[in-house]
N, C-alpha and C positions, 0 to 999 in steps of 0.2 A: 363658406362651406368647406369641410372640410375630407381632400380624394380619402375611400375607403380601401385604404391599402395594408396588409397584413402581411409582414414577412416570417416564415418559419428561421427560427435559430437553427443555425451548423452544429451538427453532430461537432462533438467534440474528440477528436481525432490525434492520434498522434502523431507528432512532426517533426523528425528529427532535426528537422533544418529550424526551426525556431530556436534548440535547445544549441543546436551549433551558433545562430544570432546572438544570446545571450552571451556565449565564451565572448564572439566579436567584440560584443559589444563592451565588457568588462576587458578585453584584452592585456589593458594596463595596470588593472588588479591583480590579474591571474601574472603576470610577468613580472613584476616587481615581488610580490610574493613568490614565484619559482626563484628567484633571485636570491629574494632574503635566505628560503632553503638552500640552496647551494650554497650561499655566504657561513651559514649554520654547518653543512655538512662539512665543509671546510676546516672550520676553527674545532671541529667534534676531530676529524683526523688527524689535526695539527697536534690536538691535546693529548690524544693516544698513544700508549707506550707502543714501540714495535716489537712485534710478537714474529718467534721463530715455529716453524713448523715441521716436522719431520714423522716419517711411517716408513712399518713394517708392512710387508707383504707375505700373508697367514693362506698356507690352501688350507681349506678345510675339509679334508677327503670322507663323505658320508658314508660314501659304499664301498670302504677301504676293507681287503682283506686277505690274509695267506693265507696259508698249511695250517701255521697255530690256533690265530684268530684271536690269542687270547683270552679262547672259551665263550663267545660270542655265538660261535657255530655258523657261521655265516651273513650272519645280521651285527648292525653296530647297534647301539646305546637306544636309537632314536627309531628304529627299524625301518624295513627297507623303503617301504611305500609313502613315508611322509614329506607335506609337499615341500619343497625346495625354501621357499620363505619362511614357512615353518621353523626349519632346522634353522636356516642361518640367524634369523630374528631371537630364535633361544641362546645359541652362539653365544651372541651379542650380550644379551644379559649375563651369561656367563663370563663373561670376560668381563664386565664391571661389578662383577660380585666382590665380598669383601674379601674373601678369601684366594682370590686370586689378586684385588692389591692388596692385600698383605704380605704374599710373597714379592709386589715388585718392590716394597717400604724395603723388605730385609735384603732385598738383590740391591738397591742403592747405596752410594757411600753417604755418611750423615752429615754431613758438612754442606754438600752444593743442594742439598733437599731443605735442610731446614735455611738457606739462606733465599731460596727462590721463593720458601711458603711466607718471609719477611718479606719479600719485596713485595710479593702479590698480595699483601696483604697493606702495605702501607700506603697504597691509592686509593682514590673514593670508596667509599661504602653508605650504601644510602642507611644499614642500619650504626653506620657513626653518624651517621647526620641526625638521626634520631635520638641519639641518644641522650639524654642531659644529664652532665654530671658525672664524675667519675664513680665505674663500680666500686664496691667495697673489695678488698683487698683480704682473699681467704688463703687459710692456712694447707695444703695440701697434703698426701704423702708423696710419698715418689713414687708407688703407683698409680696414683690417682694423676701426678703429672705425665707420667711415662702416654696413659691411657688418651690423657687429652690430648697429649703431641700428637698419636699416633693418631687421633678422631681428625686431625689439623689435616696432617699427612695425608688420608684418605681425601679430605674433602678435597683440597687443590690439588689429589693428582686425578679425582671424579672432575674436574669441574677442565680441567684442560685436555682429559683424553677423548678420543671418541672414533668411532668403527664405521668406514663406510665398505660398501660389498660392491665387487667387482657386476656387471650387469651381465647375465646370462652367464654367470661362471660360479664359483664354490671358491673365490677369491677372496679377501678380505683384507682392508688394510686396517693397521693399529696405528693410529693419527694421538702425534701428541702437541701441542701447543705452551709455548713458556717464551719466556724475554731471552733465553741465554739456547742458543744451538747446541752446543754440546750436549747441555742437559735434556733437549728434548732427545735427539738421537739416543742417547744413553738409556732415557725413561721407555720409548718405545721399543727397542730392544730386548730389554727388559721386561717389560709385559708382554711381547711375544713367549720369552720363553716360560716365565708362570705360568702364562696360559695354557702352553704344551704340558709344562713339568705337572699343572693341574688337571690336565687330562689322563693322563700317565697315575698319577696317585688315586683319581676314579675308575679307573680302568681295572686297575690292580685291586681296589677295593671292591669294586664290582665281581671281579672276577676267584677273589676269595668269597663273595657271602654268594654268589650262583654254585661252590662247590659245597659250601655245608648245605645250600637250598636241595641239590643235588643228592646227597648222601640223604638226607631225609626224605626224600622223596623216597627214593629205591626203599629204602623200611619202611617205608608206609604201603609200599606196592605190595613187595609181599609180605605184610601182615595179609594185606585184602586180598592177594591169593591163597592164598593159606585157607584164611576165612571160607573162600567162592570153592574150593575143593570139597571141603569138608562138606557143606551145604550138599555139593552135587551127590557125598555118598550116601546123604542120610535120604534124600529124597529117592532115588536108587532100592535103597534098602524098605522104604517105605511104599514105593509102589511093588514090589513083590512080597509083600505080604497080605494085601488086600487082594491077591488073586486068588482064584479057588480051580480047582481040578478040570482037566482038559480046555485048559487057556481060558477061563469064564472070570469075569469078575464079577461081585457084589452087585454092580450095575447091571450088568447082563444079565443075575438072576430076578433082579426086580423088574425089569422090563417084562421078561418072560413070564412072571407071575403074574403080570398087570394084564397083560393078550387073553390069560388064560379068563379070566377076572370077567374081561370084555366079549369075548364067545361066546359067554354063560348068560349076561344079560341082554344079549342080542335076541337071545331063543326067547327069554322072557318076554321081550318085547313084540318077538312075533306070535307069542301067544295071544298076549292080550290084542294086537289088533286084529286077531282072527275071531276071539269072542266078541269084540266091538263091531264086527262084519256084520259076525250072524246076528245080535240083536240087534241093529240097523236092518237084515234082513227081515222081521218079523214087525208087526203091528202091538198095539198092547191087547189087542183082542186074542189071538191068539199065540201070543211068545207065552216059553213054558217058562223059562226064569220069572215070567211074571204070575202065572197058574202056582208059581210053587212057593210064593209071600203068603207068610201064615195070615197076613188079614186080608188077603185077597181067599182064601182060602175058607175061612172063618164066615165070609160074605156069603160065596156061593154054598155052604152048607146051609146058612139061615135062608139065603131066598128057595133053596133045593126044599126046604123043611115048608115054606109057605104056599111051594106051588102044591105040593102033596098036601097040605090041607084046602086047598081050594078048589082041586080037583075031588078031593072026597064030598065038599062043601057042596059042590054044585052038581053031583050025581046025585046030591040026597034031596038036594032042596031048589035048586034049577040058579038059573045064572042069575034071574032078575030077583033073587035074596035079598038081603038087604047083607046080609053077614057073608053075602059070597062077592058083594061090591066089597064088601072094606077090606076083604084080604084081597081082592083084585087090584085095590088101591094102593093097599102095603105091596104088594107084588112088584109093582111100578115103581112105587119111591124104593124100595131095595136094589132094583133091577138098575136105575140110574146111579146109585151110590155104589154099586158095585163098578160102572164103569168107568166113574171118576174114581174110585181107589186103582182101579188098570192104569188107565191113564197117569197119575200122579206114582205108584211103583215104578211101572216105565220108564218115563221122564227121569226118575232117582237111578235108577238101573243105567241108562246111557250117561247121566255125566259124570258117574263115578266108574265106569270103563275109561272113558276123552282123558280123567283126569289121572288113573293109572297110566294109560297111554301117555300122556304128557309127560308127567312126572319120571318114567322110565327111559324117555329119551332124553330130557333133563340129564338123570345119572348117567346115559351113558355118552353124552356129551362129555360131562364133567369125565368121566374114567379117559375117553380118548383124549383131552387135554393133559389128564398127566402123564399120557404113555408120551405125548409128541414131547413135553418139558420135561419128562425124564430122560427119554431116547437124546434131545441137545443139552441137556448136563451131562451127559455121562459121555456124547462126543468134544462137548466140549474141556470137561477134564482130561481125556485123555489127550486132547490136543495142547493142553495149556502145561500138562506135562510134561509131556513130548518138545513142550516148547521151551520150557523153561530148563530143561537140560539140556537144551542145546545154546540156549542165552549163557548159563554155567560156562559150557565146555567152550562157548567161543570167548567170554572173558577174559577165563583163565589164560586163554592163549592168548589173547592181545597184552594181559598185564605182563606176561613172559616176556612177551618181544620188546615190552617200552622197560621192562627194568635191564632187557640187555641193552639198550642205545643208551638210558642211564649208564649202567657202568664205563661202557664208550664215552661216554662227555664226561664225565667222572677222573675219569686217564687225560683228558685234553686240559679239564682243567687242572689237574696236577703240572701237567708240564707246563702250562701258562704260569703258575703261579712261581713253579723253579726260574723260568725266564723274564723276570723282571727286569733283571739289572741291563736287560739286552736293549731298554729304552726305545722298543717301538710299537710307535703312535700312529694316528689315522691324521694328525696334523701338523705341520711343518712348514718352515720359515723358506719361502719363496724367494723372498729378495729380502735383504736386513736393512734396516735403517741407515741414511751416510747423513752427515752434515749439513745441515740447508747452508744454501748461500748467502742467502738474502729474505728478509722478513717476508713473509707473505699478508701479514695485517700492521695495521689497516690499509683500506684501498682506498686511493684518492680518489677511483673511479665510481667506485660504488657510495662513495661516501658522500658526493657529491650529484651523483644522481638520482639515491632517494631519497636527499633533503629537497633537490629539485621537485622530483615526484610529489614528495610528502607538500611543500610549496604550493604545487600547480593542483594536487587533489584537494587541500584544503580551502585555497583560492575559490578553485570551481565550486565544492559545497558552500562555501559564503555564499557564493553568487546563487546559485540554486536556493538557497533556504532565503535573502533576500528576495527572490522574485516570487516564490511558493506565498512570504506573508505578506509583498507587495500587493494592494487591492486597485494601485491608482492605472488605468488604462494608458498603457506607451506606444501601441501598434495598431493599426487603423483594423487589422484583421480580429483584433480581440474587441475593438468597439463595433463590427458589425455583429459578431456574437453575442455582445451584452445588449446592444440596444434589438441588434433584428431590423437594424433600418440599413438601405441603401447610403454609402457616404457620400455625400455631394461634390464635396471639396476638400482639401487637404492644405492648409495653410502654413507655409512655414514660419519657425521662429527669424524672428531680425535681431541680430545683435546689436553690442553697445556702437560700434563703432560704425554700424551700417546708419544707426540712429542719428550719428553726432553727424556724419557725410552729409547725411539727409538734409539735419537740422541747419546746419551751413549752405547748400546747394537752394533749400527754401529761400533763405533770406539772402542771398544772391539771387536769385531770381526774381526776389518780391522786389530790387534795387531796379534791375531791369523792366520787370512788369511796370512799373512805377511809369519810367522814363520812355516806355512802350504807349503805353494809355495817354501821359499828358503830350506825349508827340501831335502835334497838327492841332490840337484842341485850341477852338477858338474861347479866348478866355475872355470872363465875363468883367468888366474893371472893377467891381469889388471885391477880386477871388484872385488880382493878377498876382498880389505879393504872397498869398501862399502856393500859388503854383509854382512860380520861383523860386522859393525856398524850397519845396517838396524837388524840384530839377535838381537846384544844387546841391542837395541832401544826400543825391541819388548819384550825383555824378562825382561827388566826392569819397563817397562809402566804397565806389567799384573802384577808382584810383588808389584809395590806401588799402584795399582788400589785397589790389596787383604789387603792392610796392613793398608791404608791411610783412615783416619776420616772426614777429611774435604772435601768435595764437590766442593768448589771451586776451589782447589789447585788441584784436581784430573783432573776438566775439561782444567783448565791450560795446565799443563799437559801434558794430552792426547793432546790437541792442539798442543803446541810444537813440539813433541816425533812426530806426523803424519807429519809434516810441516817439519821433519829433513828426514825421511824416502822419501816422496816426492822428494825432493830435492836428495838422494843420488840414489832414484832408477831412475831419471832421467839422473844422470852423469853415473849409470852404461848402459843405453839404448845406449850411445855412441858407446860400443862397439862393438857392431854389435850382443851379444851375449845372448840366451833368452829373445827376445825381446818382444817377448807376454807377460811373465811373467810379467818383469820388469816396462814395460807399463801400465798393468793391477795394477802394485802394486803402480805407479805413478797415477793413476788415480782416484783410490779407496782409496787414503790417501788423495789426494787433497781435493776429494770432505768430506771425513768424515771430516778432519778437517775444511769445509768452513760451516761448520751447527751447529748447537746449540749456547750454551754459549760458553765465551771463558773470561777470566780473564781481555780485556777489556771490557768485557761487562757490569762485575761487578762493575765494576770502575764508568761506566755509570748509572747504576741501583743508586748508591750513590745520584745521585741528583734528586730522587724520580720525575722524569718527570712525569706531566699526561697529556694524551691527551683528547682533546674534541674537535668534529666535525672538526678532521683531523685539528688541532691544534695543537700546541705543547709549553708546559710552560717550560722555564727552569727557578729554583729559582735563581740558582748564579745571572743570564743577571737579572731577573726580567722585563719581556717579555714574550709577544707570539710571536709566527714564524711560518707562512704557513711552514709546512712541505713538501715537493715532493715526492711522495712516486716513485721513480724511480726504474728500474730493477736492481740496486746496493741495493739498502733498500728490494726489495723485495726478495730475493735472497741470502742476508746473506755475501756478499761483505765484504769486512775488509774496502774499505774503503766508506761502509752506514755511516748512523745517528747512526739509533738504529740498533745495530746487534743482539737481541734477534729476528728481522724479521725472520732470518737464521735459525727459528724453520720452516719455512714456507718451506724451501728449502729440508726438511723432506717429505714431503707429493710429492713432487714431482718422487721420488724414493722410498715408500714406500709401493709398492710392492714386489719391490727387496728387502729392508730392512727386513719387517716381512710377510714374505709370507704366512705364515697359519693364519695371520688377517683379521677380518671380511670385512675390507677396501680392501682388497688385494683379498679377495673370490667373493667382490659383481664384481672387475675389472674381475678378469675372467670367472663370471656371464655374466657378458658383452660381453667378446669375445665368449661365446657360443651362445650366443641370435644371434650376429652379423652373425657367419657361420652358421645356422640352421633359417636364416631367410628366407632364399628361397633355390631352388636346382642349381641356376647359384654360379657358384666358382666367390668367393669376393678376389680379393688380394688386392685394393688399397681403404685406406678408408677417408674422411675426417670429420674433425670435428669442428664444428661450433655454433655459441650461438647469441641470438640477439643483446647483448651490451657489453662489457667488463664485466668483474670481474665475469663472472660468471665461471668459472674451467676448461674451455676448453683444455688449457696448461697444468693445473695437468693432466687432464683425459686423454689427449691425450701421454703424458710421460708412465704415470701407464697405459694405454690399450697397449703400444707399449710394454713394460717388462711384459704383460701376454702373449701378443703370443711368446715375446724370452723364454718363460717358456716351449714352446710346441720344445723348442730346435730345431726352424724355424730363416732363417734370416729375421729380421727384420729391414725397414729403417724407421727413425723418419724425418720428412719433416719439417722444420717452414716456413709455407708458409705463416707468417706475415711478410711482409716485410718492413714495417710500424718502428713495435716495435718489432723487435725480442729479444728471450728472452732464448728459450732452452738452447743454449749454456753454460748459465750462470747456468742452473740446472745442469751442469754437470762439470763445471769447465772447458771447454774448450773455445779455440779461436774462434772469428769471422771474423778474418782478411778476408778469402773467404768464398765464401760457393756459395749457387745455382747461387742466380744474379752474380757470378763473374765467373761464368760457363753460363749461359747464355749468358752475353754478348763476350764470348770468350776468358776472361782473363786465363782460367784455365780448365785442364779438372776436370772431373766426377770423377776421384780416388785421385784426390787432396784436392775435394770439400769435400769429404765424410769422418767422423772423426768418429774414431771409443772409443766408450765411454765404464766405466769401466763394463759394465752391458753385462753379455755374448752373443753373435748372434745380440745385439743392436745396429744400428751404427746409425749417425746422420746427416743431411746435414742440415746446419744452414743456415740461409740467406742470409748473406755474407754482403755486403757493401748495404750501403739503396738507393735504386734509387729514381729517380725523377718520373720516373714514374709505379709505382708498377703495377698498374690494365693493362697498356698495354705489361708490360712485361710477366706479369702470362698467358695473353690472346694470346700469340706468339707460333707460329706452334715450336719453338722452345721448349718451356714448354711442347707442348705433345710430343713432340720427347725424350725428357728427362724422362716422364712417361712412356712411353713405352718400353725406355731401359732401365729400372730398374725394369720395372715387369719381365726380363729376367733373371735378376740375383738374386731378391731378393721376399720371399716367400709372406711377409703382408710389404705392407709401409702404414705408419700413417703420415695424411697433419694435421699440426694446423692451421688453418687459422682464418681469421679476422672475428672480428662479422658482421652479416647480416646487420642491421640498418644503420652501419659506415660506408664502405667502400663496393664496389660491389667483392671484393678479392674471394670471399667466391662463388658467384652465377658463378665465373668464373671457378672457380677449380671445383665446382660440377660435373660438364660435362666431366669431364676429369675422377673419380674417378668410381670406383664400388657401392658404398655405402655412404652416407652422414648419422651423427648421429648428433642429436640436443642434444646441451647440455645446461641445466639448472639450480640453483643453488635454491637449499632450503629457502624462506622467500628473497634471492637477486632477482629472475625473476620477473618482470611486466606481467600482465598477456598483457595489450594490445602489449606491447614490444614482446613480443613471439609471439604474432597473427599477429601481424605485418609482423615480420619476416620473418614468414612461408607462409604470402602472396605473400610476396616477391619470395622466394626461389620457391611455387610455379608456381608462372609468370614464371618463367625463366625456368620451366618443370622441377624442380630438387624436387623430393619426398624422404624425407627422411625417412629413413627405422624405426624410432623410435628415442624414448627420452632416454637422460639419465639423471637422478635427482640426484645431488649429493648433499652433506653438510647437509645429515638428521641428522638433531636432535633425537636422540633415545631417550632421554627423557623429547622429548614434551614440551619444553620448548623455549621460543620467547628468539630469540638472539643466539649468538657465543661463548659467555666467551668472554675472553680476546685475543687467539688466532682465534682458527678453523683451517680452510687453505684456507680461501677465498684469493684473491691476486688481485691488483686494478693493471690498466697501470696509469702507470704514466703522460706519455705524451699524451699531441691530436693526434689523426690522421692528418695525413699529409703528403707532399711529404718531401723528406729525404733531405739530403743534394749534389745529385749527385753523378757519377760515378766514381769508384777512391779515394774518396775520406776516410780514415781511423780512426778511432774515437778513441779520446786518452783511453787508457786503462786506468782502475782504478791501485788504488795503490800496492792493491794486490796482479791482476793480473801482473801486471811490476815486481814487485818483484818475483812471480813464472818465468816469463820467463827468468828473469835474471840468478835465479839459476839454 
């Protein structure tokens, strides 16, 4: 089962101290490059002509002025309130205009101008570098030569002069630069005074076109007084003519007519609302306006006519008549027709009063509207008169007073213009140019410091933009970022020379262990004469080891001397008799002798192989040869390529080799991280990396000999069935091993080989199946874990990287614990994040990282060694069941003996 542990990733944060680490770290890049720059800066000032420098000191006085002014009138060119940078930055342009070198061309003598525009002209130019070929060769005139000289002339004395300003002053110096001192003082001198004599000739031209501006000004003034006079008499003339007798004008008599106009219709109005009173007072029964409508009139005579016949009617003939009903009936209908005619008169009679009424305050609405808009026209003319003769009269007098200050500056600039030759200017030579002493360029100092500069910044960006597209993980802090796990352990790298100590110190030891073990052993008399031999094997190897000079002849040697011991403690195993011993001492001489040098190694070193990008030169062939780096080369095989690999075969048991090593502290480092990672008891652990090569097989070797350290049994698993490989770290067989117990070829105590490393034993892979991932995933494989957590205290699985094959996400589920293993500057970081996405999906959380192959001194790369170790082969399926892979040459020869 596997703990449910999830770590959140670190904000990614900025750290100056890493970006300081990497300078460290590259230190010898960045320095040898600030080097080369300095070296560069160097031979750049050595090649350089030395160049003289000399200046003028220019005030340039803004707010210069006297009595005369020379028609300025108290302001200079640029006027008074412009800012300070302003003016001087114009200055400046001014002074490299053409027309001020052109006066320094003709203030030179022609002789030392045209021999310095030669010399500066016959060093580098990137546009002769470009050019191929010589120009064609044109005919000119002599002004058209004159003009080029003189275009020559300009350019090199632009390209050497130049004006720096005094800071917080109206100071200026004229700086000129050339190979020859005289000539600079001379040139700068010289441009000083152009510059003044070209102030002076603006001055003077300035101060003639402000007096013809001047003279046309005053006639144009008074034309336009003249003009505003005249104007003022005709208006004068024209308001007393529109006046009329006892002060009245035209407007005064139309108002007055207009009042009289509005009195008149006022009365009308109070008429009519006094007859709209009275017939509001009256009914239409009785109102007489309404008695006096001819067909109200016309009415009451017809009914007046019918009652007088009805009255005659009914005196003659009585009421109930028949002819005195019907004029009684007509009586009635006249009688109501006449009172709807009242009524409907009436009614017309009142709204045609309302609507006189209306209509007459209407008009004289309208009449008081024009007396108010005539009464403010006619104030308003009179004020807009009254106003505009007095705009006249004050013009006239203001154009008077400016064409008297005209003719005053008029008089000023005449005498400016008489006073030319009196040569004063608002700018002037402070200090004049003397003779430099001593070149001022180039500078060894500077020349040499920002080659260095340029050196150490270009340095640093290398290394920056290398680390930016570096992806492979170098610092244990950036692999708990990418994976998100706790790191368990930190493994350093061992170098070549810690490897070879090793490899010699083992097989001094195994000389000793040898002659340790057969001390006291009572021997069996079939077995006396190789224990004998194996004594004196032993005590002869320690004698020439203490005696002997040569290094090569020693490792020989020892090679040999193990390789005979091997072989005789193997013929004593026969005999049934101290078989552990003799085991132990067959197995521990095997392997010391399959590691380090060995006298053909040397043999092979003679033909100074090198390799590059997993290349390999041999001189004799005169050729390269993909190399294979197969589990024979990686492992120290007798029959590899190159058997200096068999340094490599060192790190895999070098724990047991040098146990109180920092290498061997950080592995048991490890196995205490591992049991104190939670309170659940871990027996079965496995261990796994995203891709090949990164150390999963060392680490899993050297973590399986720290828990045999705690004098526990421990089993070592290769649960790569791919490319197995353990066996070969130990010098044992692979004839069976698990697959040949899984598919039933073999039991569990046949499978399991017991290796020279105490309480250690091994179950190799056995024959390579066809199909790996369905066998690991077989109720049988857990049956097999679980009957050997019974017997055995820690078992360690090596399995297959994550990315390559699913080996790995299968065994998880089976194990207690899973550790990610990583390799120093070999892990990708997306390769790792990958993986762990992986391994996540499938619910397997690994308990932490382990980061091996640090570099302790910070430094990019392995050396020549390390103990990294590459597979050889692709992943793939194997060959089938049963089937048995020739042995190396070696190994045949060990089992033969």
């Amino acid at each position: 089962m596997q703990p449910n542990i999830v770590m959140e990733k670190e904000d990614q944060e900025f750290n100056i101290l890493e970006y300081l680490d990497l300078i460290r770290k590259h230190m010898r890049l960045i320095v040898v490059c600030s080097l080369i720059g300095a070296g560069l800066g160097f031979l750049f000032f050595w090649s350089k002509p030395k160049l003289f420098r000399a200046e003028t000191r220019v005030l340039v006085d803004t707010m210069y002025s006297d009595s005369l002014q020379y028609g300025d009138s108290g302001t200079n060119f640029y006027g008074r309130y412009l800012m300070r940078t302003e003016i001087l930055n114009t200055e400046k342009e001014i002074m490299r205009s053409t027309m001020v070198v052109d006066r320094v061309i003709d203030a030179l003598e022609p002789e030392p101008l045209a021999e310095q525009i030669e010399l500066a002209s016959s060093g580098f130019s990137l546009k002769k570098l470009l050019r191929f070929g010589d120009e064609p060769v044109q005919e000119l005139t002599e002004e058209q030569k004159a003009t080029r000289q003189r275009k020559r002339a300009r350019g090199f004395l632009l390209s050497g002069m130049s004006v720096v300003e005094e800071r917080d002053s109206l100071l200026m110096d004229i700086q000129f630069v050339s190979r020859s001192p005289s000539f600079s003082m001379a040139v700068s001198n010289a441009w000083a005074k152009a510059y003044i004599m070209h102030g002076l000739n603006q001055k003077f031209e300035r101060n003639r076109q402000a007096h013809e501006a001047t003279q046309n000004q005053i006639a144009a003034l008074t034309e336009e007084t003249n003009e505003l006079v005249a104007r003022k008499a005709d208006l004068e003339r024209k308001s007393n003519i529109v006046s009329l007798g006892d002060n009245k004008s035209v407007e005064d008599e139309r108002v007055s007519k207009l009042n009289g106009r509005i009195i008149q219709e006022e009365s009308n109005l109070s008429r009519l609302r006094a007859e709209l009173n009275k017939l509001k007072a009256t009914n239409y029964l009785n109102s007489i306006e309404v008695s006096e409508d001819q067909s109200v009139a016309r009415k009451e005579e017809a009914l007046n006519k019918k009652r007088a016949e009805y009255n005659t009617a009914g005196e003659t003939y009585g009421k109930n008549y028949p002819e005195v009903q019907r004029l009684a009936r007509e009586i009635k209908d006249l009688t109501e027709d006449l009172q709807q005619t009242r009524r409907s008169v009436y009614d017309g009679l009142l709204t045609k009063k309302n609507a006189e009424v209306s209509n007459q305050t209407t008009f004289l609405g309208d009449l008081n509207q024009r007396l108010s808009q005539l009464e403010k026209t006619t104030l308003e003319s009179r004020r807009t008169k009254d106003s505009e003769l007095k705009e006249l009269t004050t013009s006239i007098t203001a154009k008077l007073a400016v064409i008297e200050d005209l003719k005053a500056k008029k008089e000023s600039f005449d005498l400016a213009i008489q006073l030319k030759d009196f040569e004063r200017a608002d700018k002037v030579v402070v200090e004049p140019a003397i003779r430099p002493g001593r070149p001022f360029a180039p500078s060894l100092k500077r020349h040499v410091g920002a080659g260095t500069i340029l050196g150490f910044v270009l340095a640093v960006g290398f290394v920056f933009l290398m680390e930016v597209t570096d992806r492979k993980i170098h610092s244990v802090d950036l692999l708990q970022k990418v994976t998100a796990l706790p790191t368990l352990a930190m493994i350093p790298r061992i170098g070549e020379k810690t490897l070879r100590k090793a490899s010699d110190d083992l097989k001094t030891n195994t000389f000793k262990e040898v002659l340790t073990q057969l001390e006291g052993m009572q021997v069996v008399p079939g077995i006396k004469n190789e224990v004998d031999q194996m004594r004196e094997i032993a005590s002869k190897a320690m004698e020439i080891q203490s005696n002997a000079k040569d290094p090569k002849k020693v490792a020989d040697l020892k090679c040999k001397d193990l390789g005979k011991i091997s072989a005789l403690a193997k013929r004593a195993l026969q005999s049934g008799a101290n078989t552990q011993v003799f085991e132990r001492i067959s197995l521990e001489s095997s392997y010391a002798k399959s590691i380090g040098y060995n006298i053909d190694e040397v043999s092979k070193e003679n033909e100074k192989k090198e390799t590059m990008l997993g290349h390999y030169f041999y001189p004799s062939r005169k050729k390269w040869k993909r190399h294979e780096q197969s589990e024979e080369v990686a492992y120290g095989d007798e029959s590899g390529i190159d058997r200096m690999y068999g340094l490599r075969k060192v790190v895999g048991c070098f724990t047991h080799i040098k146990p109180a090593s920092p290498f061997s502290e950080a592995y048991r480092h490890l196995r205490t991280n591992i049991q104190l990672s939670d309170t659940h008891e871990k027996k079965v652990f496995l261990l796994t990396s995203s891709v090949p090569g990164e150390g999963k097989t060392i680490s899993s070797i050297n973590l399986s000999i720290a828990f045999s350290q705690l004098k526990k049994r421990v089993l070592l698993i290769d649960g790569d069935l791919r490319r197995s490989k353990l066996h070969r770290v130990f010098g044992l067989s692979n004839d069976v091993g698990m697959v040949n117990n899984l598919v039933g070829q073999v039991d569990i105590n046949t499978s399991i080989k017991r290796t020279f490393i105490p309480y250690l034993d091994l179950l190799s892979a056995g024959t390579t199946p066809p199909n790996p991932a369905e066998l690991l995933a077989s109720e049988k494989m857990k049956a097999l874990i679980h009957s050997l957590r019974e017997y055995y205290d820690f078992i360690v699985i090596d399995s297959s990287p994550v990315l390559a094959v699913t080996d790995a996400c299968i065994l998880g589920h089976m194990t207690d614990a899973t550790v990610f293993v990583s390799k120093a500057s070999k892990t990708n970081r997306d390769e790792a994040g990958r993986a762990l996405e992986l391994l996540r999906a499938n619910n397997i959380i690994p308990i932490g990282a382990l980061f091996n192959n640090i570099d302790r001194t910070r430094k990019m790369g392995y050396g020549k060694y390390g103990y990294g170790y590459g597979y050889g082969y692709g992943y793939g399926y194997g060959y089938g069941y049963g089937y048995t892979r020739k042995p190396a040459a070696g190994a045949q020869r060990t089992a033969e003996t």
